[in-house]
C-alpha positions in Angstrom: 208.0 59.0 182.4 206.9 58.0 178.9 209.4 60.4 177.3 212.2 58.8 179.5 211.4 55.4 178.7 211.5 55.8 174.4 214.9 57.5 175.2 215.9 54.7 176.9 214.8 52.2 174.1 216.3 54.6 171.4 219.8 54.5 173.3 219.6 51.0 174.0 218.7 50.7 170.0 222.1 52.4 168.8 224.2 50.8 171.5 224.3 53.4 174.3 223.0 51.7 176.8 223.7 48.9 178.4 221.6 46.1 176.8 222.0 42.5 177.0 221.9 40.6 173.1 219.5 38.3 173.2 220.8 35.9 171.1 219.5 32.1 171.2 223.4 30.9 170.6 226.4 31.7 172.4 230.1 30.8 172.3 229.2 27.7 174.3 226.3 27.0 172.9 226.7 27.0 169.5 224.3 26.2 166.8 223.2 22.5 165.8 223.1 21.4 162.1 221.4 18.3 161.4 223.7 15.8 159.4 222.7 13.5 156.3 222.5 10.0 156.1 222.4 7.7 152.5 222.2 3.9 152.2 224.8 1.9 151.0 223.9 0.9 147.9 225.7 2.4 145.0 225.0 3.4 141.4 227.8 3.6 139.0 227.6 5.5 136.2 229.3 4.0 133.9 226.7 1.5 134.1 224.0 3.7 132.6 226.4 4.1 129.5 228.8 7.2 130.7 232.5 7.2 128.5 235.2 9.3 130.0 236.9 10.0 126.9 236.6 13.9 127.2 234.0 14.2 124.1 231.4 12.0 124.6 228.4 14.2 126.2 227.2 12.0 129.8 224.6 14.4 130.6 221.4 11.7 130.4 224.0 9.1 131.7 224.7 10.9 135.0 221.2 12.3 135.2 220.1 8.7 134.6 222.2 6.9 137.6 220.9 9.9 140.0 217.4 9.1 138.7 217.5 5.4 139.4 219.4 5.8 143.3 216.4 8.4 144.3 213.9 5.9 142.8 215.0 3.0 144.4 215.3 4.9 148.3 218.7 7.1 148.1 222.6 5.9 148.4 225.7 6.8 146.2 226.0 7.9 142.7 229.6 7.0 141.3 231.9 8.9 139.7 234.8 7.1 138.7 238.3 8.4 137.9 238.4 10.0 134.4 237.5 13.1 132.7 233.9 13.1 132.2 232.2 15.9 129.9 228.6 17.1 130.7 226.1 19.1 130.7 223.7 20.3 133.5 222.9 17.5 136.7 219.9 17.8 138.4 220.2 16.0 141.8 217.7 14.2 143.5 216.4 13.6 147.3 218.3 10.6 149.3 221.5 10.9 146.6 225.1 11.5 147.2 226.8 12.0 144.2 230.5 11.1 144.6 234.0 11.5 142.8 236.6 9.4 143.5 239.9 10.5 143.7 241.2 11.5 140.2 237.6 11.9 138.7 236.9 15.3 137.2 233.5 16.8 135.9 233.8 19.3 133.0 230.8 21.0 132.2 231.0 21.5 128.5 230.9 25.4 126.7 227.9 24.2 124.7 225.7 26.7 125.6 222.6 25.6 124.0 222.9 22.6 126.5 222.2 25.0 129.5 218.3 26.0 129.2 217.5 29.9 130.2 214.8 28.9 133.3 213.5 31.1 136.1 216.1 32.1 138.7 218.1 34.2 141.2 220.8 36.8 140.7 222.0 39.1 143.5 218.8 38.3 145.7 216.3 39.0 142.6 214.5 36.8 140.4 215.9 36.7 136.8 216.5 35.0 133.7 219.8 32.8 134.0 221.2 29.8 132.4 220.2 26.5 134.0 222.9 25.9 136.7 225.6 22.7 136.5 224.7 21.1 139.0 221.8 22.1 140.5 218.9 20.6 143.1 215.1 22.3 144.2 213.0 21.5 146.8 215.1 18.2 148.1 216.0 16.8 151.0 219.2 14.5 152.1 221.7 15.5 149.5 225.3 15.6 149.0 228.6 16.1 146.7 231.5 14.3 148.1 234.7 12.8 147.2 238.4 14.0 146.3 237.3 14.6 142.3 236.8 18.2 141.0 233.6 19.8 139.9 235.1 22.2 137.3 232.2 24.9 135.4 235.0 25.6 132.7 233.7 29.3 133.0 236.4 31.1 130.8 233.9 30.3 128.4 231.3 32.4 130.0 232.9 35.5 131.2 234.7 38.7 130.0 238.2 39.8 131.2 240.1 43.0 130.3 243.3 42.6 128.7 245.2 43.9 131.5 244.2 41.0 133.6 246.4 38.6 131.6 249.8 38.0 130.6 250.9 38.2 126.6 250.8 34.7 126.3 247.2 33.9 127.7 245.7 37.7 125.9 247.3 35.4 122.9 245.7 32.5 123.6 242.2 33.9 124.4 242.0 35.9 121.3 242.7 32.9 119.0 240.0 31.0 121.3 237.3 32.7 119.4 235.1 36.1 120.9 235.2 39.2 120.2 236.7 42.5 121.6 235.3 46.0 122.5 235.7 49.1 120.4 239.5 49.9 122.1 240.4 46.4 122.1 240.6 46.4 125.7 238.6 43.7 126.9 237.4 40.2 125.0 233.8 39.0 125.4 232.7 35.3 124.7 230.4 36.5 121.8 229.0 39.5 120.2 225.9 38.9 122.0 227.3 39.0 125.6 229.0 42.1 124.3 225.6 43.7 123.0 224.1 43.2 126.0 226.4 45.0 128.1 227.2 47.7 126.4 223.3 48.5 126.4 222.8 47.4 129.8 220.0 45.6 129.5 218.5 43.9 132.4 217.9 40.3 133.5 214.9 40.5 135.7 212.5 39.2 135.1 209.1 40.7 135.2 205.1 40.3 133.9 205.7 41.3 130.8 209.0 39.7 130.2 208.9 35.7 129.7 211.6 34.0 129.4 211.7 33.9 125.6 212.7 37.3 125.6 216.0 37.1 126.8 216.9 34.6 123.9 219.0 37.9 122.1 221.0 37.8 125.1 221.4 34.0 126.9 225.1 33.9 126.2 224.7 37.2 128.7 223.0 35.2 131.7 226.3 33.3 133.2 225.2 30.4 135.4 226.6 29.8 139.2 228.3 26.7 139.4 225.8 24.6 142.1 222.7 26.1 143.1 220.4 23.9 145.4 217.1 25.7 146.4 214.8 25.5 149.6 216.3 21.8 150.0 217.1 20.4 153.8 219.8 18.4 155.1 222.8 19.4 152.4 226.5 18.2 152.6 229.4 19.2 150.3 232.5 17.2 151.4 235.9 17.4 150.0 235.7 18.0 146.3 237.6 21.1 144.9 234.7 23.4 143.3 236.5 25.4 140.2 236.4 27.8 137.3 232.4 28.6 138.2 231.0 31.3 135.4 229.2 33.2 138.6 229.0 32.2 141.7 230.3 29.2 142.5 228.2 27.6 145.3 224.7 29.3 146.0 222.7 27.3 148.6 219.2 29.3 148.6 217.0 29.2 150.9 218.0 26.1 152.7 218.3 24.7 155.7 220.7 22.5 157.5 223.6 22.6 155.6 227.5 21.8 156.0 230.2 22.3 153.8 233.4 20.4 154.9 236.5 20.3 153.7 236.2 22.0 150.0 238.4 23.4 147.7 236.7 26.2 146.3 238.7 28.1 143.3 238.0 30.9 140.6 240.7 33.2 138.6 241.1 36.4 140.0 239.6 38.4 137.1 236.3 36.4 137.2 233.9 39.0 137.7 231.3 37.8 140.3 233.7 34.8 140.9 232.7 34.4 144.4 233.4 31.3 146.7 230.1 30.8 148.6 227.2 32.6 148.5 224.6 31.3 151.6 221.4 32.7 151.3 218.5 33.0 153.5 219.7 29.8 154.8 219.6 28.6 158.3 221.4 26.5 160.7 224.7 25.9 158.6 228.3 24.4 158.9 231.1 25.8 157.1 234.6 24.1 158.4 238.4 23.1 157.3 237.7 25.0 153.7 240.4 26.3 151.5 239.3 29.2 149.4 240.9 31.2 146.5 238.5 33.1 144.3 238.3 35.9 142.1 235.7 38.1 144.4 234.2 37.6 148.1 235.1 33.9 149.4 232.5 33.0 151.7 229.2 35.8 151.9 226.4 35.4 153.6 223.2 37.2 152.3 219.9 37.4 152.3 218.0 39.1 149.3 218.0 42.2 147.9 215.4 46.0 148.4 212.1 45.0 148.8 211.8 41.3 147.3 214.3 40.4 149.9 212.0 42.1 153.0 209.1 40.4 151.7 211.0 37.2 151.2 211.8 37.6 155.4 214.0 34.7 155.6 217.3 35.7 157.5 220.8 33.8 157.3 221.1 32.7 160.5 222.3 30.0 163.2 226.0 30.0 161.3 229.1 28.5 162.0 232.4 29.8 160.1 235.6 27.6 161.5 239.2 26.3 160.7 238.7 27.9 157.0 242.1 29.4 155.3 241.5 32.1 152.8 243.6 33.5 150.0 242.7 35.8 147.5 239.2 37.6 147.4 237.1 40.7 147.8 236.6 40.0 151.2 237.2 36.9 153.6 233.8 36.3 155.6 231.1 39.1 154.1 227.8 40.0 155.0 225.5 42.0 152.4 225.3 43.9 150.1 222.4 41.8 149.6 221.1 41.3 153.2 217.8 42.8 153.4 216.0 39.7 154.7 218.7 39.9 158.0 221.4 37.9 159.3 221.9 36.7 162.7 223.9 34.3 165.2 226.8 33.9 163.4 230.3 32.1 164.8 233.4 32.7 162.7 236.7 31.7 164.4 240.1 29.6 163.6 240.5 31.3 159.8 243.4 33.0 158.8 243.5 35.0 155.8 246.6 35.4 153.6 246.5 38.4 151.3 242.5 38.8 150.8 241.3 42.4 150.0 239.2 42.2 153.5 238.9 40.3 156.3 235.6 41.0 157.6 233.5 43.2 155.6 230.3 44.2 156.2 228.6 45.8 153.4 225.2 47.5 152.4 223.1 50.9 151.2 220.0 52.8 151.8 217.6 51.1 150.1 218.0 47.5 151.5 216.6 47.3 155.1 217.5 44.7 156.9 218.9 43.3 160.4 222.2 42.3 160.9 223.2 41.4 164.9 224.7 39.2 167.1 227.7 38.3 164.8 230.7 37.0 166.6 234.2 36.6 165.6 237.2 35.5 167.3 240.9 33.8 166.5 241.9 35.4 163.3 244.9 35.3 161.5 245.2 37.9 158.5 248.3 38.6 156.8 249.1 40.8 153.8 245.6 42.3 153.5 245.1 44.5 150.7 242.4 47.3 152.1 241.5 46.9 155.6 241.5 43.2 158.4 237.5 44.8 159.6 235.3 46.6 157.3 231.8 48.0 157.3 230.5 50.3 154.9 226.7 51.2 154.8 227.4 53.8 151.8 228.1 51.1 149.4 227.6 52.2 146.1 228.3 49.7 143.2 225.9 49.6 140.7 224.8 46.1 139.4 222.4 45.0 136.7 219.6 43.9 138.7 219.3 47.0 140.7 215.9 49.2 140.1 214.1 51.7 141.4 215.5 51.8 145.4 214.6 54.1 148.2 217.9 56.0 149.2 215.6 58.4 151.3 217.8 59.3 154.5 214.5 59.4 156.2 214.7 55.9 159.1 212.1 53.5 157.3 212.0 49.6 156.7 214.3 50.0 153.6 216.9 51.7 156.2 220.0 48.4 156.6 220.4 48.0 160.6 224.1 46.9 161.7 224.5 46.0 165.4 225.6 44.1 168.5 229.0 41.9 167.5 231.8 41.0 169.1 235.1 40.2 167.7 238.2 39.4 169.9 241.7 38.0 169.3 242.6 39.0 166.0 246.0 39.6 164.6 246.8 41.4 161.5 250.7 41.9 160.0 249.9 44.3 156.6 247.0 46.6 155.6 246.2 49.9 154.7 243.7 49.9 157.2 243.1 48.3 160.7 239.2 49.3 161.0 236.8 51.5 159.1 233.5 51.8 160.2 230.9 54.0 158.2 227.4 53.7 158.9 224.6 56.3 157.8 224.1 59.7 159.6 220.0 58.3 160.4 221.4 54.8 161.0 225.0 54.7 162.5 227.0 50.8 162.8 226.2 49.9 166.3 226.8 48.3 169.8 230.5 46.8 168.4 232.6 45.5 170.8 236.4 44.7 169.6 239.2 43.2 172.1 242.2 41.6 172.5 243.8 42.4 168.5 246.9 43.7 167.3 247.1 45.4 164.0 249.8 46.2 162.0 248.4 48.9 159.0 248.8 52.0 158.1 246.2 53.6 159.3 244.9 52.5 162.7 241.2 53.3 162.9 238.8 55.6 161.4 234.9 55.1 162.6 232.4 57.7 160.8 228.9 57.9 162.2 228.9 55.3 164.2 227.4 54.6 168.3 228.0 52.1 170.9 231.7 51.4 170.2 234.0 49.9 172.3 237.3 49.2 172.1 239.1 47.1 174.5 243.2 46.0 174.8 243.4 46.9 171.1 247.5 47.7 169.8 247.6 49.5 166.6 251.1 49.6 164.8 250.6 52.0 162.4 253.3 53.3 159.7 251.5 56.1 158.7 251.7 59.8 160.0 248.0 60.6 160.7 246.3 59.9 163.5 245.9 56.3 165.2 242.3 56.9 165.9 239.7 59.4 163.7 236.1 59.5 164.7 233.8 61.5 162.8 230.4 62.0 164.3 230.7 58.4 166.5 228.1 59.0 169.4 229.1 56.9 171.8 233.3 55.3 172.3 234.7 53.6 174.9 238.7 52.8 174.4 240.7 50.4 177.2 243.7 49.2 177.6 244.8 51.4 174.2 248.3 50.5 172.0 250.2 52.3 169.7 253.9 53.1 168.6 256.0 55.8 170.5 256.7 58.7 168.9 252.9 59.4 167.5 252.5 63.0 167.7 248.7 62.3 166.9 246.8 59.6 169.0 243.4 60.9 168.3 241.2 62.9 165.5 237.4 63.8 166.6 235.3 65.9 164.1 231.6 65.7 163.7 228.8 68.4 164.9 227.1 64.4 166.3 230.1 63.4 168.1 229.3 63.0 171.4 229.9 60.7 174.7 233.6 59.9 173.6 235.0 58.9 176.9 239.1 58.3 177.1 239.5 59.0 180.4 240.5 54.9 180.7 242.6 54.3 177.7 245.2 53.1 179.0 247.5 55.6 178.0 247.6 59.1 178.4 245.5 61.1 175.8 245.4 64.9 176.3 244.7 67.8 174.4 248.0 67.6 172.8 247.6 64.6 171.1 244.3 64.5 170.5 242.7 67.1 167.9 239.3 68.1 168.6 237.8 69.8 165.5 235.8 72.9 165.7 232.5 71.8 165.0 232.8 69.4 167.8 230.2 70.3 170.9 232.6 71.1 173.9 231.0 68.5 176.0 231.3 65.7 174.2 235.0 64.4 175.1 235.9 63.2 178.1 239.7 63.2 178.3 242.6 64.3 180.9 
């Protein structure tokens, strides 16, 4: 009896078995964010001496007029129409810093204004430079308005020649820099160059204070707003632009919307992503526009073990009415997830010629929960790769990664991807429809995905994966394999199956693990002629007419 029940729990693990998802949310009962609330009273800050002639420097002037509204119980900090240079701003509890229509910050390429201080990169504690606008351990913030925040980050980052036309290679060169051995690529200095060419590392550790990364600070680009462990945050209508990193990072925080933003980065900024939300719950992300030069928005969590011991999932999410335009990927989860994600809503975006739609992303070495994600109402159009995407073999190497347990061996650094739903998608262009890849110990399970139509050119490929269903699914695909390949998928369900006439190939099973594959129901009828079964493939495990 004991033996059957831990089969039971292991099937109900990869999705097997009927299971119910205990989530706390559901589609009608979606998760509450807690909004802010500022007095009325108002701080200008050209009355604390700012000049918005484009030189004059208004770092202590802004930081001044945020200073005085905390101090005197919260309410507006004003921005007024101009172009106002800067340095780094440093909000404060009880302050909503707001631009008025035509105002625009510029953070100045003065890099010894940005102090290297203590902070995050890619889920890990390193050495960065101090953030633009930044806020810790606050409460009742906000940035709002119709002015743009803009991190001019061209000074910050590399970009390959190829990247650019003639004219702007021209105009980069002459900007100052310095280029790589081939000429190839420009760098902002020879420092920046230094350091990555030797690879050095900006983690931070015992015997590494801060002073030691002085040889390489022009190295350590800053994101563009970083608020940390703060409660009750609310970005509202400003157009966040030309970040060095990332360009928004809430860590750690809780309660937090962000309406009606413009969030933009070239496409050739390297780690130009949109929105980064980290180990941050109960959040609001609605009516967005996003076009940025690597994934738009990402949820994540930390990163190997510091992210475990950390333990603070991304979760209670709401994703709506967003429109998304160039990036890695349109709504992301990991690489850096290994704290968990859960109860997430992402519906009404449409994404117009993103690499991705959703991608789902990780490795061996990060542990991790991700479940009860749900997704419904897409529009994608002229994807580049694939409309969904999940990829537990993820194998970019970054700067910050160390010593990681890639054992195959089922442990707590083994990433988890289960129980989601997504429903009602449309996609017109992609190479791909859906590619699922999970790891042989730890297949992608329990997915559920109904009600879509795909145009691609593949249709679906799912490698070790369990617990998939699909349901009323159309594929249109213009390429001559087959509309479906599983390799070693333990566990598929198909209903109510669509594809173009004339496919000589429906179907492609391989895999010594395949097993349970049931297609008696498709919808259409799949038989042994157009369904290849591979060799290796144990005789029991399709079920078809």
């Amino acid at each position: 009896m004991k033996e059957k029940v831990v089969k039971i729990a292991c099937l109900m693990f990869l999705g097997l078995f009927p299971v119910l998802v205990f989530a706390q949310y559901s589609w009608d009962n979606l998760p509450v964010v807690k909004r802010t609330s500022f007095k009325a009273d108002s701080f200008d800050i050209r009355k604390y001496g700012a000049i918005a002639d484009g030189n004059r420097l208004n770092t202590e002037s802004i930081n001044s007029a945020i200073i005085a509204c905390n101090k005197s119980g919260g309410g507006v900090v004003i921005v007024p129409a101009g172009l106002w240079m800067t340095g780094p701003v440093e909000m404060k509890s009880n302050v909503n810093l707001h631009l008025q229509n035509g105002a625009l910050l510029l953070y100045t390429t003065d890099k010894t204004q940005y102090a290297l201080v203590e902070g995050s990169y890619e889920g890990k504690p390193a050495a960065r430079n101090q953030s633009p606008l930044w806020g810790k351990n606050l409460e009742n913030i906000a940035i709002t308005g119709k002015g743009i925040i803009d991190g001019n980050g061209d000074a910050w980052r590399a970009v390959a020649k190829n990247q650019l036309t003639p004219p702007e290679w021209k105009a980069k060169m002459a900007s100052g820099g310095v280029l790589n051995k081939d000429s190839s690529s420009w760098y902002p200095s020879a420092q920046f160059l230094k350091a990555r060419d030797e690879g050095r590392s900006m983690l931070l550790a015992p015997d590494k204070p801060l002073s030691s990364f002085e040889s390489m600070k022009d190295f350590l680009r800053p994101n563009l707003v970083v608020f940390t462990n703060c409660k009750r945050v609310l970005l509202e209508g400003v157009i966040f632009q030309n970040s060095a990193a990332w360009c928004l990072h809430p860590l750690m925080c809780e309660d937090l919307v962000i309406r009606n933003v413009t969030v933009k980065n070239p496409e050739y900024a390297q780690n130009g992503d949109g929105m980064d939300i980290e180990s941050c719950s109960n959040f609001l992300i609605e009516n967005s526009v996003l076009d940025v030069g690597d994934d738009a928005i990402c949820i994540k969590s930390g990163k190997d073990e510091e992210g475990r011991k950390r333990g603070m999932p991304s979760q209670n999410g709401i994703i709506r009415n967003n429109t998304i335009y160039k990036g890695h990927g349109g709504v992301v989860i990991g690489s850096e997830m290994s704290g968990g994600a859960r109860n997430i809503f992402i519906y009404n975006c449409t994404f117009m010629g993103t690499d991705k739609g959703l991608r789902f992303k990780s490795a061996r070495g990060r542990g991790g929960v991700v479940e009860n994600i749900f997704a419904r109402d897409l529009a994608m159009n002229n994807m580049v790769d694939e409309a969904i995407f999940f990829d537990l073999f993820y194998a970019v190497t970054f700067a910050t990664d160390g010593v990681r347990n890639t054992s195959p061996e089922v442990s707590e650094a083994t990433p988890v991807f289960r129980n989601m739903v997504f429903e009602n998608i449309v996609c017109i262009g992609a190479k791909k429809g859906i590619f699922i890849r999970g790891l042989p110990e730890m297949p992608v399970s329990g997915i559920t995905i109904r009600n879509c139509t795909l145009n691609s050119k593949v249709g679906a490929e799912l490698i070790d994966a369990a617990g998939i269903s699909f349901e009323n699914i159309r594929f249109n695909t213009s390429g001559n394999d087959a509309v479906l390949k599983l390799d070693n998928v333990n566990g598929f369900r198909v209903s109510g199956l669509g594809y173009l006439a004339g496919k000589e190939k429906v179907l492609r099973i391989s895999g010594s693990r395949s097993q349970a594959i049931n297609l008696l129901n498709a919808g259409v009828l799949i038989t042994a002629k157009n369904a290849e079964v591979m060799g290796d493939v144990p005789k029991d495990a399709v079920l078809l007419k």
